[in-house]
N, C-alpha and C positions, 0 to 999 in steps of 0.2 A: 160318197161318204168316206170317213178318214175311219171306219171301226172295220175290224176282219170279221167280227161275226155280229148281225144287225139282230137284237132285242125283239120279242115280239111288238113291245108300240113304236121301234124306229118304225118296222114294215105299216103299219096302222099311220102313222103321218107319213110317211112316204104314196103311199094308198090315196091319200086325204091329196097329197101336192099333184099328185099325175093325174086322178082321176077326179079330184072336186069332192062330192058327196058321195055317199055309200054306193059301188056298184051293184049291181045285179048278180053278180058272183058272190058278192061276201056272206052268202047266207049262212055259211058254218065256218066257224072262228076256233079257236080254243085258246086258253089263257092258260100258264102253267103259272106256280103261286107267287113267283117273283113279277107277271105283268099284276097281277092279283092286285097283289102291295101296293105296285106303283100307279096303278089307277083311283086305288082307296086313298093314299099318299096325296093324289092329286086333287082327287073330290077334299081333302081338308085342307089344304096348301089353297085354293081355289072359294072355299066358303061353299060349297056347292049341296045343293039335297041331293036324292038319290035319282031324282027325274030328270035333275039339270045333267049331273054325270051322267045317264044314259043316256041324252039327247046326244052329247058330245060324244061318246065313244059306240055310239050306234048300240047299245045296249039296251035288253028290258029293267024296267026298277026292279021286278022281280029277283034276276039274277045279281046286279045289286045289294040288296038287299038279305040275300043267300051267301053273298059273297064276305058281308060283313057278320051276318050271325057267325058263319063256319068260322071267320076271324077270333070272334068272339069268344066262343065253346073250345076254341083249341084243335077242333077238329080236321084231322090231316088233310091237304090237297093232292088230287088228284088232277089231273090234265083237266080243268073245266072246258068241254064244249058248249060255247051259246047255239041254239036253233033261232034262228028269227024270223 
């Protein structure tokens, strides 16, 4: 890659090109609020509901869903860790 420092969703499709589908390791992720953005960004750029975007970025709806209320309410981000 041509970037010095890789985003957290470069690493997330990079993941996706070497390994195919979710490994067995990725069970704990964390999102700081700028990947946040850009997967919410993506889910409407996309047309997407909140089950399609979690299919695609190995996601629960739930977090999802948490990810756009806090959007919503203003309410600060902190480092989100997903559990899956």
């Amino acid at each position: 890659m041509s970037k010095d420092k890789l985003e957290i969703l470069d690493v997330i499709n990079l993941n996706k090109i070497l390994f195919g589908t979710q490994s067995c390791n990725q069970k704990y992720k964390a999102y700081d609020e700028r990947a946040i953005k850009e997967i919410l960004a993506y889910q409407k750029e996309h047309k997407l509901n909140n089950k399609e975007l979690a299919k695609v970025f190995s996601l629960s709806r739930n977090t999802v869903a948490r990810w756009k209320k806090d959007l919503i309410s203003g309410r600060p981000y902190c480092e989100t860790v997903v559990h899956k």
